[in-house]
N, C-alpha and C positions, 0 to 999 in steps of 0.2 A: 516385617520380614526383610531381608533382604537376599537378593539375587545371587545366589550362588551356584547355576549353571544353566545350561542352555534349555532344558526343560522349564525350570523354574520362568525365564523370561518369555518363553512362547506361552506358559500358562497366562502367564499376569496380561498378556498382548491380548490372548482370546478373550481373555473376560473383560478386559476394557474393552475392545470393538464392542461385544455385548450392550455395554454402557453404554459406549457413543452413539449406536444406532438407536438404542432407547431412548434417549433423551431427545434426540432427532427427529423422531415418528412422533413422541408427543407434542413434539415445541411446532409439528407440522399438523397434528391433528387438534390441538386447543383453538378454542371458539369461543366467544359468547354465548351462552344461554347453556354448555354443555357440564352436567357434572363431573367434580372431582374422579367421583367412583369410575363414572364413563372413561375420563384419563388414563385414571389406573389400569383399568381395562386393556387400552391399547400398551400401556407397558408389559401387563402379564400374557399378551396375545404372541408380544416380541420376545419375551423370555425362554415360550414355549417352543417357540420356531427354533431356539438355538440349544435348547434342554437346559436351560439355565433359571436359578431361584435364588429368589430373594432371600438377602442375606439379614435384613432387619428382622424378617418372617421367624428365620434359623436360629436367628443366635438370641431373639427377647421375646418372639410372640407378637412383632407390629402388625396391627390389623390390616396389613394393606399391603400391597407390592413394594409401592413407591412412598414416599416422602411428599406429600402436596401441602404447599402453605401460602399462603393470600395475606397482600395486602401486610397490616403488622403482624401479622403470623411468621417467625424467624424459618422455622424447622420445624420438622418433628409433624407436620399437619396430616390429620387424618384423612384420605381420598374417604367421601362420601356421599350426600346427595345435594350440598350445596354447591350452588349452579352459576358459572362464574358472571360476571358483571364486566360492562365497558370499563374500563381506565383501569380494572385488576394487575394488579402487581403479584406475578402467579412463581411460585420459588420450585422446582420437579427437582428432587434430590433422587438419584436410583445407585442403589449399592447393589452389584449382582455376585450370584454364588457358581462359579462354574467349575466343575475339575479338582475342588479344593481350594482355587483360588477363588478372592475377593476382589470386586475395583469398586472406586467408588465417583460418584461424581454428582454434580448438580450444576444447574442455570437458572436464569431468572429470563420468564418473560412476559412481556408488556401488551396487555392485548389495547387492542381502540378505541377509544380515541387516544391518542400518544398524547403526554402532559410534560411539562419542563423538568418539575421535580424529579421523579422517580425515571425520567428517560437518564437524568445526571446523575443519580443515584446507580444506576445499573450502571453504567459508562463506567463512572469511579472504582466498583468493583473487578470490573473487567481487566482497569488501568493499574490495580491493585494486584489482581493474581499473576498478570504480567512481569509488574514490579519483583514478587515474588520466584517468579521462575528464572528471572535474568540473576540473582542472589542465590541460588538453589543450588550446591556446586559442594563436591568435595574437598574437606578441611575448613567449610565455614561452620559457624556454629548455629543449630537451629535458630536459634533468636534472630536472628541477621532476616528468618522469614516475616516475621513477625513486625522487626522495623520497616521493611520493606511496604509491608500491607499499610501499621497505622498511619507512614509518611504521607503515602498516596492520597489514603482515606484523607487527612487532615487537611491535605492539599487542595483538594475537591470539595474541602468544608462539609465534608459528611465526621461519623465516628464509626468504629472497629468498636462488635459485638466482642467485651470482654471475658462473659462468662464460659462461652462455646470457644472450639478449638479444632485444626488441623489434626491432624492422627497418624502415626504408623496403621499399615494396612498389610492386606497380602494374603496370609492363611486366617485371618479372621478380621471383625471389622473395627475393634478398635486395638492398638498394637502401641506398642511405645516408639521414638518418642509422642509426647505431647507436640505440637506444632499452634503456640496462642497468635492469635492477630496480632501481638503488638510487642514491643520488645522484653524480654524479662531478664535483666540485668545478673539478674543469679543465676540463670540459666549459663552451664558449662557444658550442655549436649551439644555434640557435633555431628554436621552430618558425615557421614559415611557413604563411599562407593558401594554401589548396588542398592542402598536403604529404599526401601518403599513406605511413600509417606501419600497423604491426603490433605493437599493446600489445600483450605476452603475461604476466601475473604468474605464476611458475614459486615454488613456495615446495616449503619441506620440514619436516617431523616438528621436525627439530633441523638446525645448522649442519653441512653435510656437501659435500666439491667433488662437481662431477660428475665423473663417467668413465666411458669409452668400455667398450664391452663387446667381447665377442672378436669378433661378427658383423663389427664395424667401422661399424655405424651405431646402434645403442643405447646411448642415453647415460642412467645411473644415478646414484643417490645413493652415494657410497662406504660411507657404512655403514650402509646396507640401510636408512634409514628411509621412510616412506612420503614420495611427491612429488606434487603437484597442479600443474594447470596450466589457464588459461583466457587466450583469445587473442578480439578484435576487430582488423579492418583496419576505419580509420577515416581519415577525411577532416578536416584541421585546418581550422578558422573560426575569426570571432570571438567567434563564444558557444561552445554545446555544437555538437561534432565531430559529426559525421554518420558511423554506426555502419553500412559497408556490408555486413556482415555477421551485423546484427542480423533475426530473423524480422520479415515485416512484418506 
């Protein structure tokens, strides 16, 4: 969607705080030894407090509130009864539904004991959607997000998950444009004042596809390396984008 008046942007504001504070209350209540399911919990406890619902729930049937994925688990991970572990690479993806409107967002975090690899790995992504949001500007072309990400990533000697991708967002959860990690040379979309899109930089250990896992909704690195992922839904302008799912 994009922003075409002052309702439409006080919606897309409340349902990102929604996000923000979600992803907040988990990334403060993840522990060792606590399930997935348990996680999810604390996200649909936060949903309820603000009457807001899961938008994955809405629009395909995900079994879950949230998005949980561990370790080489990309996305798409089902919160359940596995019980996380020291040195988990824990990925909490929460798309919320409030008002009509959609945000979307996700983080990666590192529970204890902290290790080189995947502390550099998360960094890289970090330094990645950064890269991206400083390029995120009216009259560039989508693609320009996508260099942004895979320069970083390469930079950092990780790679950009090719198959997954950023997204238009807004009145539903996937919207066009497309938004890929990495440059696509034929790509002629541009962004557009007011566009609401979803940067997400998805990187891995080493170059690896995704794929689908047997539940049919968790999607993984093929060969097991570790995977990071950080997501804002953000509002295109002419300077810096408006990050509606940044804490305020």
């Amino acid at each position: 969607m994009s922003i075409e008046s002052a309702a439409d942007l006080a919606g897309m504001q409340q349902v990102g705080r929604v996000v923000a504070l979600t992803i907040q209350e988990m990334r403060a209540a993840a522990r060792i030894g606590m399930t997935t399911a348990e996680l999810d919990a604390v996200a649909a406890s936060t949903f309820r407090r603000f009457g807001a619902r899961s938008a994955p729930q809405l629009t395909y049937g995900f079994p879950g509130v949230t998005c949980i994925s561990v370790n080489d688990e990309i996305v798409h991970g089902i919160p359940g009864p596995r019980r996380l572990e020291p040195g988990d690479v824990l990925k909490v993806d929460v798309t919320a539904e409030l008002g009509g409107f959609i945000a979307d967002a996700a983080t990666t975090i590192l529970l204890p004991p902290l290790k080189p690899a995947p502390t550099c790995l998360k960094q890289a992504a970090s330094d990645a959607l950064l890269a991206a949001l400083r390029v995120a500007r009216t009259g560039e072309r989508v693609s320009a997000i996508g260099k942004a990400v895979e320069s970083e990533a390469r930079r950092a000697g990780f790679a950009v998950v090719r198959e997954l991708c950023g997204h238009g967002v807004g009145r539903k959860i996937h919207e066009s444009p497309s938004v890929p990690n990495y440059e696509d040379r034929f790509s002629r979309e541009m962004l557009t004042e007011g566009l609401v899109i979803a940067v997400e930089p998805m990187l891995t250990e080493s170059p690896s596809r995704a794929v689908q896992s047997d539940d049919g909704w968790t999607i993984r690195s093929q060969n097991g390396c570790l995977a990071v992922h950080e997501e804002h839904t953000i509002v295109i302008g002419s300077g810096a984008p408006l990050i509606v799912t940044a804490v305020a």
